[in-house]
Backbone bond lengths (Angstrom), bond angles and torsions (degrees), N, CA, C in turn:
res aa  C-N    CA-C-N  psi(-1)  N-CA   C-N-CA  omega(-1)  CA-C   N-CA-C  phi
1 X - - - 1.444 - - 1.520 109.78 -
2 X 1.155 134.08 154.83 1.430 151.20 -163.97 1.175 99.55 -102.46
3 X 1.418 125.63 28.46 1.843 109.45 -167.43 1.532 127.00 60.42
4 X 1.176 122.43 15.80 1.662 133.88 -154.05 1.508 93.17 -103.75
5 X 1.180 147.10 142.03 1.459 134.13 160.27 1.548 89.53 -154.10
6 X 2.030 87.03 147.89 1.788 74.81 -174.52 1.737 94.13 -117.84
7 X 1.309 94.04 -176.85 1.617 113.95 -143.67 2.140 98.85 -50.75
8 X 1.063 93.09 -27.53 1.726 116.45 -177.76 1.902 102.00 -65.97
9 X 0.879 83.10 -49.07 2.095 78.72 -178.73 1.575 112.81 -96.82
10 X 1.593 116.85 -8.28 1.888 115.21 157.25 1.497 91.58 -70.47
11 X 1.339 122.94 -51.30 1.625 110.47 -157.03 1.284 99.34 -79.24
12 X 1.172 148.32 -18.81 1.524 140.95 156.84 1.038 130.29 -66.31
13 X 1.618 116.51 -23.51 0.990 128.65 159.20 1.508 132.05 -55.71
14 X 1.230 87.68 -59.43 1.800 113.40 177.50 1.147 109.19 -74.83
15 X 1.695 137.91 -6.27 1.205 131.09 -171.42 1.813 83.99 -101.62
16 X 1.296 118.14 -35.48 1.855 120.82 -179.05 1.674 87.90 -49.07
17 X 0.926 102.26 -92.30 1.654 122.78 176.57 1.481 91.10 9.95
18 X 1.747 92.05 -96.48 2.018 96.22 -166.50 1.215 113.56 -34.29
19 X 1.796 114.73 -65.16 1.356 92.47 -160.81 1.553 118.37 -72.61
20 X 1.287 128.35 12.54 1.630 129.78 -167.40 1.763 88.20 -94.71
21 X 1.189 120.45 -43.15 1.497 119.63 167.76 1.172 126.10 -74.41
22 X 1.369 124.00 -43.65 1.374 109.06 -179.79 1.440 119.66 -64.99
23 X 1.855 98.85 -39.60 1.509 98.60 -177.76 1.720 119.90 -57.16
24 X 1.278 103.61 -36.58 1.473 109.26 -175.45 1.497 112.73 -77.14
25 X 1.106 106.48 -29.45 1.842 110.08 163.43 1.855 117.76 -55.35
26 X 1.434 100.92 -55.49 1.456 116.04 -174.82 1.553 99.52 -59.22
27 X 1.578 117.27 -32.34 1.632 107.88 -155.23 1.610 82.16 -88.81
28 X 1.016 154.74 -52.43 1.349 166.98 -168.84 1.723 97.89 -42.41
29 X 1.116 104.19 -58.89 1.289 102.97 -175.42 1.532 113.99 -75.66
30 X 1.421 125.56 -53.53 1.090 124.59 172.12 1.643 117.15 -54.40
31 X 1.536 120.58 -11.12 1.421 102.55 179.10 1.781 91.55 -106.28
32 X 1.127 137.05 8.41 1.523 146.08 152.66 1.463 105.58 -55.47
33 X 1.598 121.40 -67.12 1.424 130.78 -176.82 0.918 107.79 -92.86
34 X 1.546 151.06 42.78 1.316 144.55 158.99 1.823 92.32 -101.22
35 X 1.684 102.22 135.53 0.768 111.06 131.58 1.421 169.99 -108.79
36 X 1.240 162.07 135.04 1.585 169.21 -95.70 1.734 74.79 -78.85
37 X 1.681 94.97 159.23 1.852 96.95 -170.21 1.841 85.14 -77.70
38 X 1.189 82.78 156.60 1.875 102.02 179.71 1.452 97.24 -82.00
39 X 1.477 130.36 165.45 1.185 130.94 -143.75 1.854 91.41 -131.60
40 X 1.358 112.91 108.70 1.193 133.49 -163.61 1.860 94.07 -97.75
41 X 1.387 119.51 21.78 1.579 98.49 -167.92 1.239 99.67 -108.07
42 X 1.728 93.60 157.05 1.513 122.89 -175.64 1.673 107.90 -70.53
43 X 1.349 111.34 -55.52 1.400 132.18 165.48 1.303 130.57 -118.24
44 X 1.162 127.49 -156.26 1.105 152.98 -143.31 2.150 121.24 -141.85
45 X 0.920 96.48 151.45 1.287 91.68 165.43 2.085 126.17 -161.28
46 X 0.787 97.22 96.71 1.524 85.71 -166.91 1.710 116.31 -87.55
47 X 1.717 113.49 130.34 1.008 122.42 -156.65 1.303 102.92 -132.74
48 X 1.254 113.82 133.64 1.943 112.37 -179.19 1.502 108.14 13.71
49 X 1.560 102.41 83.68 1.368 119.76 -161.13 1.574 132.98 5.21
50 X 1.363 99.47 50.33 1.625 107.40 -173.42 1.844 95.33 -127.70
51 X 1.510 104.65 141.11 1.385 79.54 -177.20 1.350 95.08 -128.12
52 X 1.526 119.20 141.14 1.739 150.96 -173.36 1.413 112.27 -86.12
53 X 1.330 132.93 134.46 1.431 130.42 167.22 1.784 88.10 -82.53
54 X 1.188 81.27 150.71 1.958 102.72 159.03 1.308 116.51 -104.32
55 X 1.069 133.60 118.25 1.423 126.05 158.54 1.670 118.81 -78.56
56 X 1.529 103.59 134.55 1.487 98.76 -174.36 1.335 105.33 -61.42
57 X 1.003 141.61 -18.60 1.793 119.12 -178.17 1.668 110.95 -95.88
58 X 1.252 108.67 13.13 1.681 112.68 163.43 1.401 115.10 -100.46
59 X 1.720 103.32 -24.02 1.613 114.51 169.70 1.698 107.52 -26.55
60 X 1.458 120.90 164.86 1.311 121.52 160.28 1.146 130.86 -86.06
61 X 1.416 97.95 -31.43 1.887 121.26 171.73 1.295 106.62 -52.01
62 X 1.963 122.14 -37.83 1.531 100.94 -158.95 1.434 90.98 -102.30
63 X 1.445 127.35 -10.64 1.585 124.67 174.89 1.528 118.10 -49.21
64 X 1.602 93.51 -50.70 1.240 102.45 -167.60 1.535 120.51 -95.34
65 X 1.557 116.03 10.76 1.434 134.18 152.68 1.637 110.25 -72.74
66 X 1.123 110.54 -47.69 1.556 120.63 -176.38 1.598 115.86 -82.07
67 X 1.761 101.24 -23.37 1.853 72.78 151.48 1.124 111.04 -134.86
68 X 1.818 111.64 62.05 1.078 126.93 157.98 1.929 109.75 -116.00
69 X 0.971 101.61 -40.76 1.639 109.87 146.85 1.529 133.20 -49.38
70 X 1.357 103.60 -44.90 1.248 113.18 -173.89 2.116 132.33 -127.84
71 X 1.317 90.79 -9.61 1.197 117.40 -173.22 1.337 123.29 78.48
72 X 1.149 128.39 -167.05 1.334 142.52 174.96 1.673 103.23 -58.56
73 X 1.436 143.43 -32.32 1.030 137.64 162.42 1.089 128.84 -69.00
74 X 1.866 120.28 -35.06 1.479 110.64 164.64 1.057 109.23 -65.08
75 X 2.029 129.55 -47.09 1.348 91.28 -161.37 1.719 125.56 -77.34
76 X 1.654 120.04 4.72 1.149 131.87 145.32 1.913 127.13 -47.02
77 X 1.441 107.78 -27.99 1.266 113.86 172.47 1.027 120.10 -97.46
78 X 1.554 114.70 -20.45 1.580 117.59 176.71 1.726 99.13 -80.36
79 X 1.190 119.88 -28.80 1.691 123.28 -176.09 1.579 106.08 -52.89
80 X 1.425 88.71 -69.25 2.192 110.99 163.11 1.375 104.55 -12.43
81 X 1.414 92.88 -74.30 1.663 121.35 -154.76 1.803 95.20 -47.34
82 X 1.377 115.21 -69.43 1.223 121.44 -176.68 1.251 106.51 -54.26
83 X 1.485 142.05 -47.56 1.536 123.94 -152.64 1.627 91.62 -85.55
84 X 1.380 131.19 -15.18 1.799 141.14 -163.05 1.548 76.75 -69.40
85 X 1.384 119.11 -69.78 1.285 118.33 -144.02 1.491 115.92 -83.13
86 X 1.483 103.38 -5.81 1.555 111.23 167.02 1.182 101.18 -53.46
87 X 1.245 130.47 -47.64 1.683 127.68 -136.69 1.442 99.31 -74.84
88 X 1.232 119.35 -44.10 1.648 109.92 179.28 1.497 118.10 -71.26
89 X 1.050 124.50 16.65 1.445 122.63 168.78 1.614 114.17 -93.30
90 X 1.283 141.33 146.94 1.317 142.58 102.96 1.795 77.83 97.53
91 X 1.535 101.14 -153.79 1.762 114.73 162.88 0.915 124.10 -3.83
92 X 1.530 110.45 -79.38 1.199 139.57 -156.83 1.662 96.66 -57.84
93 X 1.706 109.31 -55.58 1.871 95.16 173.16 1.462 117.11 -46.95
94 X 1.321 132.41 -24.32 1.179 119.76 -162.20 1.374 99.62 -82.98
95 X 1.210 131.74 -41.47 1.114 144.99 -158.42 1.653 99.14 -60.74
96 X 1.565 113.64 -58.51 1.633 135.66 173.57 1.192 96.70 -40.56
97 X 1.381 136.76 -57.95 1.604 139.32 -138.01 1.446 82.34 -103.03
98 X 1.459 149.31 -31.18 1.466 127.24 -177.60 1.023 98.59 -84.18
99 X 1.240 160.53 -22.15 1.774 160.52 151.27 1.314 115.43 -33.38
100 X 1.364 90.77 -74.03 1.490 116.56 171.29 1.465 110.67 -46.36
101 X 1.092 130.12 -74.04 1.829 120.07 163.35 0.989 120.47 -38.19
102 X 1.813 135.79 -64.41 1.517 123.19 173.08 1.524 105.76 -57.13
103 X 0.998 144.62 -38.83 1.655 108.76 -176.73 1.171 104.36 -96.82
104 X 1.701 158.48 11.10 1.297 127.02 128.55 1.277 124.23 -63.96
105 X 1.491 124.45 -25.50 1.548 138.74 172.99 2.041 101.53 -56.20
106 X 1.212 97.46 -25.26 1.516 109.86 -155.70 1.882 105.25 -74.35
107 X 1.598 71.08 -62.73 2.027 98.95 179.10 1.835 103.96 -64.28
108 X 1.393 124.15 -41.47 1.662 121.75 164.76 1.344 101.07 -44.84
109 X 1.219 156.90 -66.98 1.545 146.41 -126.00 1.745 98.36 -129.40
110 X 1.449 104.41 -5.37 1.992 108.67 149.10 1.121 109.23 -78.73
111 X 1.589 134.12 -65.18 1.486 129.66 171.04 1.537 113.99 -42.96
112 X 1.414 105.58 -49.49 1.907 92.90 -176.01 1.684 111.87 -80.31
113 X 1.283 129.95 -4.63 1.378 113.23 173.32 1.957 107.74 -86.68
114 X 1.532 99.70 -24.53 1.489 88.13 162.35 1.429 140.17 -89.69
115 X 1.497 98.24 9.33 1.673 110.01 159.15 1.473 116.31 -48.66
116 X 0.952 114.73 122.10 2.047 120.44 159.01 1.605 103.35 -63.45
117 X 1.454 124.32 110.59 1.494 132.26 161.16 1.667 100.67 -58.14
C-alpha cells in the first residue's frame, strides 16, 4: 500500500482501536473490583480439617431430583445452565469481556486490511 487508506479502513481501524482498549480497560478494572463468589451454601462440610461450603445444587438430594424430573439430560442442562450463568459474575465477566474485545478488536482490523485503498 502507498500509505493511502480510505475513510472506511481509518474508521475500522479506530473503531478496532476503541473497543481493543476500552474492553481491556473495563475487564482490568472489573476483575480489580470483583469480588470472590459469595457463598450461597446451605451447609458445610469438613474435610481433613479444612472446611468446604456446599452449594445446594451440588447437594445429592437436588441432583438426583433433577434427573429424576428430568433425566440424564436435564441434569446436563441444569449443569449448562449453572456454569452459562457463572460467567457473568465477578472474574469470570472480566475474563468474557477481555475475549470478547480481542476478537471483535480482531475481526475490525480483518475487515479493514481487506479494504481496496
Amino acid at each position: 500500500m502507498n500509505g493511502r487508506h480510505t475513510h472506511l479502513q481509518l474508521s475500522l481501524y479506530l473503531i478496532a482501536a476503541a473497543v481493543f482498549l476500552v474492553g481491556l480497560l473495563s475487564a482490568g478494572l472489573i476483575y480489580r473490583a470483583a469480588a470472590e463468589r459469595e457463598s450461597a451454601a446451605l451447609s458445610y462440610q469438613v474435610v481433613g480439617g479444612s472446611v468446604y461450603a456446599v452449594d445446594p445444587a451440588d447437594s445429592k438430594a437436588y441432583r438426583r431430583d433433577v434427573e429424576l424430573y428430568g433425566g440424564t439430560s436435564g441434569r446436563l442442562i441444569a449443569d449448562f445452565n449453572r456454569w452459562l450463568s457463572s460467567l457473568w459474575h465477578g472474574k469470570r465477566l472480566a475474563y468474557v469481556l477481555a475475549i470478547f474485545s480481542v476478537g471483535i478488536a480482531y475481526i475490525c482490523f480483518s475487515v479493514a486490511r481487506g479494504q481496496e485503498p
